[in-house]
VOTIMAR-608374 format. One record per residue (C-alpha): z, x, y; residue number from 1. Coordinates in steps of 0.05 Angstrom, whole numbers. Each point is the difference from the previous one (the first is absolute). Layout:
N
<<Z,X,Y>,NUM>
...
***
This chain:
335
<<-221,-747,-300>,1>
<<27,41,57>,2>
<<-25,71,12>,3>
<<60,31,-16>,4>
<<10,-31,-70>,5>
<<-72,20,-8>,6>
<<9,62,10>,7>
<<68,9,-37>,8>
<<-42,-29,-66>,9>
<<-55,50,8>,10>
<<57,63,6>,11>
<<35,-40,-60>,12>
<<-62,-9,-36>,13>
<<-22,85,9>,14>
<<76,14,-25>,15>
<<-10,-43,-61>,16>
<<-64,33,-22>,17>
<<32,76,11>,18>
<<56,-25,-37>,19>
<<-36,-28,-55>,20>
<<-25,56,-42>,21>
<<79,28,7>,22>
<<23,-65,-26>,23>
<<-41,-7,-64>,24>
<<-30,74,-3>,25>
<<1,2,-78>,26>
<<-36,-74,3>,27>
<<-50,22,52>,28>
<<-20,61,8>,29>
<<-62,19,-11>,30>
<<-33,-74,-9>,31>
<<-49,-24,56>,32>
<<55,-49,34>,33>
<<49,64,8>,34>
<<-55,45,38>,35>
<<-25,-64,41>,36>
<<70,-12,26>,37>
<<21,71,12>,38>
<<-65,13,44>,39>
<<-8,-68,37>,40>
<<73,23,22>,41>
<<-20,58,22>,42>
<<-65,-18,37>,43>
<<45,-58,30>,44>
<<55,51,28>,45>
<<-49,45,30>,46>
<<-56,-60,32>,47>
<<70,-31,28>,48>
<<20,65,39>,49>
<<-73,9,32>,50>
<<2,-73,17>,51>
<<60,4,37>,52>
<<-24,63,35>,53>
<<-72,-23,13>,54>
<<14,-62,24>,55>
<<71,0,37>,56>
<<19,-67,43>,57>
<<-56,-49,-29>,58>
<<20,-65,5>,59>
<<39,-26,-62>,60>
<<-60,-47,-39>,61>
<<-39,60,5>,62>
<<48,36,-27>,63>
<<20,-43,-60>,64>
<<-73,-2,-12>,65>
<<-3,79,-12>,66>
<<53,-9,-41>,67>
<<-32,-37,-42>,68>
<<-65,37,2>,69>
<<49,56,-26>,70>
<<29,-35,-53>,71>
<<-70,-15,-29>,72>
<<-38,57,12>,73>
<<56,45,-31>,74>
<<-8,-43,-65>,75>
<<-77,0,-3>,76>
<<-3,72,14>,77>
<<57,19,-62>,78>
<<-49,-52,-41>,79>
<<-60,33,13>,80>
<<18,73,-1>,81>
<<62,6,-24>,82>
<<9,-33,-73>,83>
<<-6,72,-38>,84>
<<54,32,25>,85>
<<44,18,68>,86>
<<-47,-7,62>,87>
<<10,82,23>,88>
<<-15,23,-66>,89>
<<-69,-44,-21>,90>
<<-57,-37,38>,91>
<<-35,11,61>,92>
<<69,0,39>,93>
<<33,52,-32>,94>
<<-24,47,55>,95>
<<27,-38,52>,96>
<<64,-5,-27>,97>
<<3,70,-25>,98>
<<69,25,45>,99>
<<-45,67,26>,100>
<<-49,-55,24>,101>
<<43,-38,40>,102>
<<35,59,24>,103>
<<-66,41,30>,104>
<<-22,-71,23>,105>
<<67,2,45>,106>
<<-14,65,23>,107>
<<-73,-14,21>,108>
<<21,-62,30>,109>
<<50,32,47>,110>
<<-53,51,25>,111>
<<-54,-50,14>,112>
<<57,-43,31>,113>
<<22,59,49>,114>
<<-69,16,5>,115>
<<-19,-75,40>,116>
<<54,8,35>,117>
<<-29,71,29>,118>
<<-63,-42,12>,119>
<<38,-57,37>,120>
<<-27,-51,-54>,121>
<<52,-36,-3>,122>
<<6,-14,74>,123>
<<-77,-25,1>,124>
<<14,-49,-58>,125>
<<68,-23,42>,126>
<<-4,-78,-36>,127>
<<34,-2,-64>,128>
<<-56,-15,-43>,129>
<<-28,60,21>,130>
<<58,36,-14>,131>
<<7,-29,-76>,132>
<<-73,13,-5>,133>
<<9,73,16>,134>
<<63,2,-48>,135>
<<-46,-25,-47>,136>
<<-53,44,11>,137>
<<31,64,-6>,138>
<<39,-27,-60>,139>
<<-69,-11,-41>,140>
<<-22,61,24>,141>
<<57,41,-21>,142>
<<-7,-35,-73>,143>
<<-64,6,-11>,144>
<<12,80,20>,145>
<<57,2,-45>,146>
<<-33,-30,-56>,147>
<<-67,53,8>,148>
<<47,53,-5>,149>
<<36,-26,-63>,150>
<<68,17,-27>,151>
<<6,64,28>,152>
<<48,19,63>,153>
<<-26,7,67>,154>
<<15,62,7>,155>
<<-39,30,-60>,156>
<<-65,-13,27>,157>
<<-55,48,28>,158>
<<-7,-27,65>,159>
<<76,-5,10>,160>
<<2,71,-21>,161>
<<-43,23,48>,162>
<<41,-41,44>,163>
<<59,36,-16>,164>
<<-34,68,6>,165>
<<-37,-22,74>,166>
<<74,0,15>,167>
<<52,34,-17>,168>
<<-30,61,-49>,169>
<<-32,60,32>,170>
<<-51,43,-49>,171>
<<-6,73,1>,172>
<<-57,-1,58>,173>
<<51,-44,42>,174>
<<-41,-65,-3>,175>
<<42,-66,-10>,176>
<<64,-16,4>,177>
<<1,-21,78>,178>
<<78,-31,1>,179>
<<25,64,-32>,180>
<<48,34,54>,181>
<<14,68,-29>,182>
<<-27,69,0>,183>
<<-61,31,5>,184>
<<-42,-56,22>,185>
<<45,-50,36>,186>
<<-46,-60,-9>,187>
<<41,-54,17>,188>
<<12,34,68>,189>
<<-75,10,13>,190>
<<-13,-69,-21>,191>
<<55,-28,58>,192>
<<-25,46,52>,193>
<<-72,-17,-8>,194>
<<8,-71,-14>,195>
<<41,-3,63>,196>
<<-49,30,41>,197>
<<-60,-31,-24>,198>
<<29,-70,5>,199>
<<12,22,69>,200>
<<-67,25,21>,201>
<<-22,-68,-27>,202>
<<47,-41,40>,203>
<<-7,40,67>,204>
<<-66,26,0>,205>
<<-56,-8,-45>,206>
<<8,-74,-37>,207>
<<48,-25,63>,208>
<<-39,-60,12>,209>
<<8,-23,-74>,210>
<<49,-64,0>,211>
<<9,6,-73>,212>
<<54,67,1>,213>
<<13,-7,-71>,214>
<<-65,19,-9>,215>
<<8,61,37>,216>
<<54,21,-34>,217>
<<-24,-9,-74>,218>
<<-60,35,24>,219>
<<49,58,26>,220>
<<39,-7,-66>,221>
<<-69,18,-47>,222>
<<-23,54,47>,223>
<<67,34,-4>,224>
<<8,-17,-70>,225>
<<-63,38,-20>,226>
<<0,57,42>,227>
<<72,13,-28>,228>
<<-22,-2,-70>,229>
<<-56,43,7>,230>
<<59,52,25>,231>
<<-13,8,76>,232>
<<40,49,29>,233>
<<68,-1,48>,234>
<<-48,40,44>,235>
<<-54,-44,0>,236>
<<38,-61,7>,237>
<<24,35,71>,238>
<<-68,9,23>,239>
<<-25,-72,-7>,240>
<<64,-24,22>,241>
<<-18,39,62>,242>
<<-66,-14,4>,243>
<<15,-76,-6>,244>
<<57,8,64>,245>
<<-54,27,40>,246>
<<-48,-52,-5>,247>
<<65,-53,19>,248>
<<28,36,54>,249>
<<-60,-1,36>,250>
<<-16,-68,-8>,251>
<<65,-16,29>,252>
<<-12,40,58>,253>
<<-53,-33,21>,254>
<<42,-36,57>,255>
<<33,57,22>,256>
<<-56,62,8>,257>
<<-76,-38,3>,258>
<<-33,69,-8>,259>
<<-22,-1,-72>,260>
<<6,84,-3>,261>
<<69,2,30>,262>
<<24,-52,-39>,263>
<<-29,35,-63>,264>
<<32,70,22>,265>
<<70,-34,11>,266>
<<-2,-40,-64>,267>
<<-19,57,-32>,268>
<<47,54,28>,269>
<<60,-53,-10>,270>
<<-18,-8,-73>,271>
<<-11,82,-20>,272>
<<69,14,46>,273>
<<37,-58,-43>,274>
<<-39,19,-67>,275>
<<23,82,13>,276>
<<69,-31,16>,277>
<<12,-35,-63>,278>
<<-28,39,-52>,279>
<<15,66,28>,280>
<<72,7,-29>,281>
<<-26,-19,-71>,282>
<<-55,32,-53>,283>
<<-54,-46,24>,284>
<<-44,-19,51>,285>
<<-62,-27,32>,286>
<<-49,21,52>,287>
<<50,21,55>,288>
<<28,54,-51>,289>
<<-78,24,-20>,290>
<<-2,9,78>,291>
<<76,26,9>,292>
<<22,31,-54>,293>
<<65,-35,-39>,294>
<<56,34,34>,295>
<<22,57,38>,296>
<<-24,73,-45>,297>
<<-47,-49,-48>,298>
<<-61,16,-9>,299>
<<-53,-63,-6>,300>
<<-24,-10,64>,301>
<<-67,16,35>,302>
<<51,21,59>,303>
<<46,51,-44>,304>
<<-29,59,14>,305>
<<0,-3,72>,306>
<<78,-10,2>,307>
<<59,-57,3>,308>
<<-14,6,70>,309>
<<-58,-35,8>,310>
<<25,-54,-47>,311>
<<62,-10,47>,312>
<<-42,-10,66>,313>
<<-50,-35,-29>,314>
<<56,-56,-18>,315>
<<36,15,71>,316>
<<-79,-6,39>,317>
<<-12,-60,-40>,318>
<<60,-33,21>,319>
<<-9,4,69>,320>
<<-69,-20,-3>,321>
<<23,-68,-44>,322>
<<50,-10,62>,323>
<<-49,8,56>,324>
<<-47,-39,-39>,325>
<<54,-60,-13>,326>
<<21,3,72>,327>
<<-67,0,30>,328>
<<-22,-61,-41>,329>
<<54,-40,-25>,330>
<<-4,-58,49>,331>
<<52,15,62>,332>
<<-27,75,-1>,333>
<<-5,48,45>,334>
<<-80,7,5>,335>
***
């Protein structure tokens, strides 16, 4: 017999048990031979579709064989555990067939699928038995998950609760809730800002040797992540961000000025100047504005009371000193 009559009988043979209880319903239901049918179609359907997604461009005898494997194991299975009654409703399967089952096992199964791909799993097992064995993998897993939980959604238990409070819900004392945008606390901009700045202190500074930059940057992402939750301030997150510049530019002076205390004086006059520049027309800032004040007629700085003026020439005598100090050691200069 050719493989594609084979397989046309199987399909025809699955149709005739589903259609059998609708045929002679009055006759059958609720005798052994009407729950055995019903169920080994059911088990059939469902072993067919993970077949033929498990196990894609297998040569034809091995795929006639699972086939056949189907056909019989979805009839032992309804014989065994499914002669009392519908195979969701009684028997040790009824949990895995329970519709809230297979749904949460979907939903675990796409996050531990996006999930390898974050940890390039898929590109280490490149052959394609590695691949179905992955697939496979992560679909037990995701059952056997599904099925601790029970038949309750996803997204009514504790730790997915939590989950859902971590991000998006802020409590009275601010914590939580880092992807929530709005007013007073402005979480999900923190989290950006510091996420992006200690993913690039990592990369450019401190872990820059590390080959493995995903690494880096999930590191970043559970720093930032906690530090936001715990409700660190706009101010704060200015400071570090400052503080983590600092130690960068002067690393990546190193070519241009080799005198460790010049290089440390430019990298940090640069820094303060551009720190006092940004956050000086808004409500926040850093360590430039504890030293300069926030703007013109603010008070705030250690340098208020003597005057704007000061403020003004200490920018203007800071900039000249940054040129001389570019010119005189940028290669080409004028020693």
């Amino acid at each position: 017999m050719s493989k594609n009559k084979l397989m046309w009988n199987i399909v025809l043979f699955l149709i005739v048990i589903a259609a059998l209880p609708i045929a002679y319903a009055q006759a059958f239901t609720g005798s052994r031979i009407f729950f055995i049918l019903v169920n080994a179609a059911i088990i059939g359907i469902v072993l067919f579709i993970l077949q033929a997604f498990l196990i894609p461009g297998k040569p034809d005898k091995e795929k006639v064989s699972a086939w056949v494997i189907i056909l019989i194991a979805s009839l032992l299975i309804s014989w065994f555990y499914g002669t009392n009654g519908y195979i969701w409703e009684v028997g040790p399967l009824a949990l895995i067939f329970n519709p809230v089952v297979i749904i949460n096992t979907v939903i675990i199964g796409i996050v531990l699928y996006l999930l390898s791909g974050f940890l390039d799993l898929k590109k280490r097992l490149n052959t394609s038995e590695g691949q179905v064995g992955l697939t496979i993998i992560i679909f037990l897993i995701s059952l056997i998950i599904a099925v601790k939980i029970g038949p309750k959604w996803l997204w009514h238990q504790d730790i997915v609760i939590s989950l859902m409070g971590f991000l998006f819900y802020v409590d009275k004392d601010g914590y939580g809730g880092i992807l929530n945008p709005f007013h007073p606390y402005y979480k999900l901009w923190i989290f950006i800002s510091l996420f992006v700045v200690i993913a690039f202190f990592f990369n450019n500074f401190l872990l820059k040797a590390n080959k493995e930059a995903k690494m880096n940057t999930a590191l970043a992402l559970i720093l930032a992540g906690h530090m936001t939750y715990n409700g660190i301030s706009p101010n704060n997150v200015i400071t570090i961000a400052e503080v983590l510049f600092v130690l960068i530019l002067q690393d990546s002076l190193k070519d241009s000025i080799t005198n460790k205390w010049w290089r440390w004086i430019v990298a940090i006059f640069l820094i303060m100047w551009a720190g006092y520049a940004v956050s000086s027309a808004t409500g926040y800032g850093g360590l430039s504005t504890t030293v300069l004040g926030k703007s013109p007629g603010v008070a705030g700085g250690i340098f208020y009371g003597i005057g704007w003026l000061i403020k003004a020439g200490f920018v203007l005598g800071g900039g000249v000193l940054a040129y001389w100090l570019i010119k005189k050691y940028m290669p080409g200069g004028t020693p």
